[in-house]
N, C-alpha and C positions, 0 to 999 in steps of 0.2 A: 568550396571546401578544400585543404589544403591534402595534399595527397600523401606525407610523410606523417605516421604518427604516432609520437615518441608517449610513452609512457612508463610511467612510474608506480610501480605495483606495491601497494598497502593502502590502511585502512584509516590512514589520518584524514579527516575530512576537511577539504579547501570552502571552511566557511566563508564565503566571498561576501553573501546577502547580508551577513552581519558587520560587514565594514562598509554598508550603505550604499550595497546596490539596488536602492526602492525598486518596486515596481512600475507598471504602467511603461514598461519598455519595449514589449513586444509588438507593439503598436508602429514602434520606430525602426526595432531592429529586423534586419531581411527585407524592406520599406523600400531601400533602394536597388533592389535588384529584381533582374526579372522573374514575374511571377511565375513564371514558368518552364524555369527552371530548377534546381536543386542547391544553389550556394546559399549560404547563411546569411550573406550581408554582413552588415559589422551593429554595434551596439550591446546592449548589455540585455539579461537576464535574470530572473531571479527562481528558484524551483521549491514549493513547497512538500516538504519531507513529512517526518510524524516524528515518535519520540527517541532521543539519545539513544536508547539503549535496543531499539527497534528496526530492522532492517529497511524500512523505508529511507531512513538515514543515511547510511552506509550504501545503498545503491543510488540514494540522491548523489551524495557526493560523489560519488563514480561517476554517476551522468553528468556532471560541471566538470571534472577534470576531462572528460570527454573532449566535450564543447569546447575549453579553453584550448585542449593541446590540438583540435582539428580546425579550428574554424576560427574566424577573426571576431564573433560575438564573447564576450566578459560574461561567464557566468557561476553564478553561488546557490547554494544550498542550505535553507536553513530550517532547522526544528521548528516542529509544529503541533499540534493537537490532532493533527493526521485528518481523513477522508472529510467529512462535512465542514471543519470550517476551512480547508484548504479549499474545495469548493466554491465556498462562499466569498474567502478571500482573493480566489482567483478571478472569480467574476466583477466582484471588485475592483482588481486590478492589482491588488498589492504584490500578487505573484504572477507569473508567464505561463510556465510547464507546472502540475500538480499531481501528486499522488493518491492515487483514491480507490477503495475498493468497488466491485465492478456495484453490486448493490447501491452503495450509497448513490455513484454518479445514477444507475437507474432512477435513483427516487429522483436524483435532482433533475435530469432529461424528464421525467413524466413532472414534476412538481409537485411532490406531493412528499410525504416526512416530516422533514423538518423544513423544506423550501415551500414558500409560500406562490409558486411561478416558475413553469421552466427556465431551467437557466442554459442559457447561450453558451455550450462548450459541446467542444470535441475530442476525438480520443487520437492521438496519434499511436496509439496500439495496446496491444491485450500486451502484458509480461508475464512474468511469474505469477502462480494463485499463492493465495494466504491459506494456511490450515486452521481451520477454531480449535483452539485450546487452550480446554477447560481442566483445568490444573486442581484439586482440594486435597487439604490436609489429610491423612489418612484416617484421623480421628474424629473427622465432622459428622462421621455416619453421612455422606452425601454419594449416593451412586447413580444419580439422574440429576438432570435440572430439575425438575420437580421436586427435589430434597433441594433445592433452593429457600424454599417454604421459611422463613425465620431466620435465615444466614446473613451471616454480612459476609457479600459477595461483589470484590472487584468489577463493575463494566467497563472498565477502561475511561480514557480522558473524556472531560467532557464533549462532546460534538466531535467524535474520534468515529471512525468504519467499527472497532470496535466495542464500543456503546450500542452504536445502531443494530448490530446483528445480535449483541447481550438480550437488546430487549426484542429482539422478533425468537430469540431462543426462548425471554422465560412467558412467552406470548403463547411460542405451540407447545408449551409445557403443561399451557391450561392455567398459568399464573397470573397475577394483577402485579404489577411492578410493584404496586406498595406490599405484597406478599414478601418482597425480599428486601432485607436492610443492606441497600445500596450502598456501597464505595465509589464516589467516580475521582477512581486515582489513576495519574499515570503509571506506567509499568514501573521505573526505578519504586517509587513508594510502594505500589502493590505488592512487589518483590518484599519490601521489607516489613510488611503487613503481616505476610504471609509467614516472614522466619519469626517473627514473636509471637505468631500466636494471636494477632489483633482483627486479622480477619480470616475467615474460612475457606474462600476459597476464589479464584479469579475465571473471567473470559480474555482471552486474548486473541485477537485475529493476526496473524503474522506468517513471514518466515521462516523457514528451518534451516539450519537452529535459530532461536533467538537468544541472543551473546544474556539476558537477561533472564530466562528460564535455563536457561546452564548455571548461569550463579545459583539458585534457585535449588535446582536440583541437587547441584555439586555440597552446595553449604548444608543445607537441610538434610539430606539422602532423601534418593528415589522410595526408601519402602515404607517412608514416613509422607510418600504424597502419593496420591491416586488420578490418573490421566481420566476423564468421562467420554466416553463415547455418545455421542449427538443424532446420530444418524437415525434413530426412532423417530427424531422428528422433521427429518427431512420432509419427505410427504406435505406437510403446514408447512414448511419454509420456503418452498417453491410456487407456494401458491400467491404467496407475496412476490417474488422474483424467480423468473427462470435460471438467473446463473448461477444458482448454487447446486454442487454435485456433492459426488463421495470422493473420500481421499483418507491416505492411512500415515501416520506419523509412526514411521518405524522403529523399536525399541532402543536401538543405538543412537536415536538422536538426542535423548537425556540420559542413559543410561538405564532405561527403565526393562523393566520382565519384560514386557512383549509387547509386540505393535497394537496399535490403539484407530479403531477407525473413526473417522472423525467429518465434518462439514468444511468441503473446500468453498472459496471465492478467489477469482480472477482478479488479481488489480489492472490497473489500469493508466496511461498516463494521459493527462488531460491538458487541454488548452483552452483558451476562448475560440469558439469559432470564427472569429475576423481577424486570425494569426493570420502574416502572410504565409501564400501557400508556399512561398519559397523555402523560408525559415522552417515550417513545418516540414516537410520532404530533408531539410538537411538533417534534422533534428533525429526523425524516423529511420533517415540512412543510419546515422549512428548506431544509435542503441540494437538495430537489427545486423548488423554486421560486427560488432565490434564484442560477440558474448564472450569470449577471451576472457576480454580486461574486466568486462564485468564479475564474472563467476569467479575472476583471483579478487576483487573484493567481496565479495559472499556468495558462499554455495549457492545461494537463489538463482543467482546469472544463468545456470545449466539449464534453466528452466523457461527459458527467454527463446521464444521461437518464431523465425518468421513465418511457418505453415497457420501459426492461432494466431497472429499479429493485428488481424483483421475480425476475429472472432470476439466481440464484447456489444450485440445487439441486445438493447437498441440505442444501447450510444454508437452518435453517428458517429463517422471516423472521417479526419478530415479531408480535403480533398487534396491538399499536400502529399498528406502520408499516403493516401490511396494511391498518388503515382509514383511515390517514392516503393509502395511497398510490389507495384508494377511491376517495376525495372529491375529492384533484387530479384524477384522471383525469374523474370525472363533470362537472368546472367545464373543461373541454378539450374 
């Protein structure tokens, strides 16, 4: 890893993977150096993000401008359908590093959801949690998911982390999915769903802010939308996975009357398990040492900690990262 590291603070994203960095290169890059070590090795990468307008995004691309300005491996970042089919396409190959919330990888470590078979991956660390929010028109009479009942209600993209926890929401609501007239739209559309009047109301698993629910709010006003509180049903939600907690979306982060308590999840960043462990430890150092540059591309980065770094059981965490997250901790 190179020990000068020049960086360039904003929020333009160094699409690299869409000028045809394929996948299936983690396999090769870090390949030639010692495993037991911390250098990167050289070759190229690719990091599966979620949508445009979605903080997975914007801290993908942080993490390749990272990667490029420290280390001799080429790497891009690009838009996706976010947590399950990043997963899926990780496993695959077509991506290296992945973004995913800490639930969906549960479902995919046990095999079960939408994966048909454990899948072979690892986390090289817990980052920032996503907050669920549950955004409705102020007019839909909707004050629970349970007023879901007959709605046309956003779950997010198809095979997105935010799909997946939509439907474990309108599940301990006491609902049948076909109870609710499903949207599965991405955010930019839901966004625009939502200012005509086309549908009632959305789930969003994310960051704060989301640059896409501030349009939202900004354009529409806050007293013509209502934030729903989740956390009745936490209790059912945990019984499906332990990593979901409480967490409160405080009123200035939309402009809205008052803080709103709501259902957090951990993301996570994932690789294939037969990443070298060199590659992984370089990769780990970064992102854990470098919150800076992260957090000047989105508040989230504040939230990037090495004390939980290793906290997203029961995805295993690889054995890279485990001595990479070692050796920071011993220089602390």
């Amino acid at each position: 890893m190179k020990v000068n590291i020049p960086w360039a603070v904003g929020l333009t994203i160094a699409m690299l993977g869409a000028a045809g960095l394929g996948g299936h290169t983690a396999r090769v890059a870090g390949s030639n150096q010692d495993p037991a070590g911390c250098d990167a090795g050289s070759g190229r990468i690719t990091i599966a993000t979620g949508n445009s307008t979605g903080v997975y995004y914007v801290m993908g691309g942080a993490i390749a401008r990272l990667v490029n300005a420290n280390t001799d491996i080429r790497a891009g970042a690009s838009e996706t359908g976010a947590s399950v089919q990043n997963i899926q396409q990780l496993v695959k190959g077509d991506y290296d590093v992945a973004f995913s919330l800490a639930d969906t990888a549960d479902t995919a470590v046990k095999g079960t959801g939408k994966f048909t078979g454990p899948q072979k991956i690892a986390s090289i660390g817990r980052i920032y949690p996503n907050y669920t929010q549950i955004v409705v028109r102020a007019d839909s009479g909707i004050r629970s998911v349970a007023d879901f009942k007959g709605k046309k209600i956003s779950t997010g993209s198809p095979l997105s982390g935010t799909e997946a926890i939509s439907l474990r929401l309108i599940e301990a609501a006491g609902l049948k999915e076909s109870d609710v007239t499903r949207q599965r739209l991405d955010l930019t559309k839901t966004v625009d769903g939502m200012k005509d009047g086309s549908i009632d109301g959305l789930v969003w698993s994310g960051g704060l802010p989301t640059s896409a629910l501030t349009d939202l709010y900004t354009s529409v006003g806050a007293e013509k939308l209502r934030m729903i509180d989740p956390t009745p049903l936490l209790p059912a939600m945990k019984k499906k996975s332990a990593v979901y907690d409480t967490a409160t979306v405080p009123a200035a982060t939309y402009g809205m009357s008052e803080d709103v308590k709501t259902v957090a999840v951990p993301n996570v960043l994932l690789v294939r398990d037969d990443m070298p462990a060199n590659l992984a430890c370089a990769l780990t150092t970064l992102v854990f040492t470098q919150q800076k540059a992260l957090t000047a591309a989105h508040p989230a980065g504040k939230d990037i900690r090495l004390e939980t770094a290793d906290k997203a059981e029961p995805i295993p965490l690889h054995p890279g990262s485990e001595r990479a997250l070692q050796q920071l901790r011993a220089k602390n």
